[in-house]
C-alpha positions, 0 to 999 in steps of 0.5 A: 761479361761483367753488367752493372746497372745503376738507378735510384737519381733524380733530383732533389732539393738540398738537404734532402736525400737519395738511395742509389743502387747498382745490380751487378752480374758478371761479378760478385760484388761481396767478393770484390771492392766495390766502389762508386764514382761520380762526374759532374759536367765538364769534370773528371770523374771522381772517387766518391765511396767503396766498401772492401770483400771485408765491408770496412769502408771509405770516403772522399772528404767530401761525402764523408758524415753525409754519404753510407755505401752497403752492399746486399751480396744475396742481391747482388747489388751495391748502394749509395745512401746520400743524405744532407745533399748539396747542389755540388752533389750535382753528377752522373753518379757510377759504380764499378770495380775499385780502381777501374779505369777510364778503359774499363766498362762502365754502366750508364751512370744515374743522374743525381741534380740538387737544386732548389 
């Protein structure tokens, strides 16, 4: 059974960062595309990042130069480092498989505010 755990929000001023882990079991992250979502409120959850079972990886335009995803396969955990926040940064932020739908399970999501 497949449990993925995020955390590491909070919230922070613009410019500043944060690091975002995901400890997955049930799957093994280095085997799979990993992938991070995020849904600000009253929108549709979005794609943000994902890194491939060859660690090359890819970006929405909007995080791209701001937001780096790794993973730890010894942890089994997946990160998302932001830097250079801005306020429409502002979501519930998700990992889980590439490509997984609304009908999959998803974990409780950390939430991310940036503001002044």
């Amino acid at each position: 059974q497949v449990r993925l755990v995020e955390s590491g929000g909070g919230l922070v001023q613009p410019g500043g960062s944060l690091r975002l882990s995901c400890a997955a079991s049930g799957i093994i992250v280095g085997a799979n595309a990993m992938a991070w979502y995020r849904q600000a409120l009253g929108k549709q959850r979005e794609w943000v990042a994902n890194i491939n079972y060859g660690r090359t990886t890819y970006y929405a335009d909007s995080v791209k130069g701001r937001f780096t995803i790794s993973r730890d396969s010894a942890k089994n955990t997946v990160y998302l480092q932001m830097n250079s926040l801005k306020p429409e940064d502002t979501a519930v932020y998700y990992c889980n498989q590439l490509g997984a739908s609304r009908g999959s399970y998803w974990g409780q999501g950390t939430q991310v505010t940036v503001s002044s």
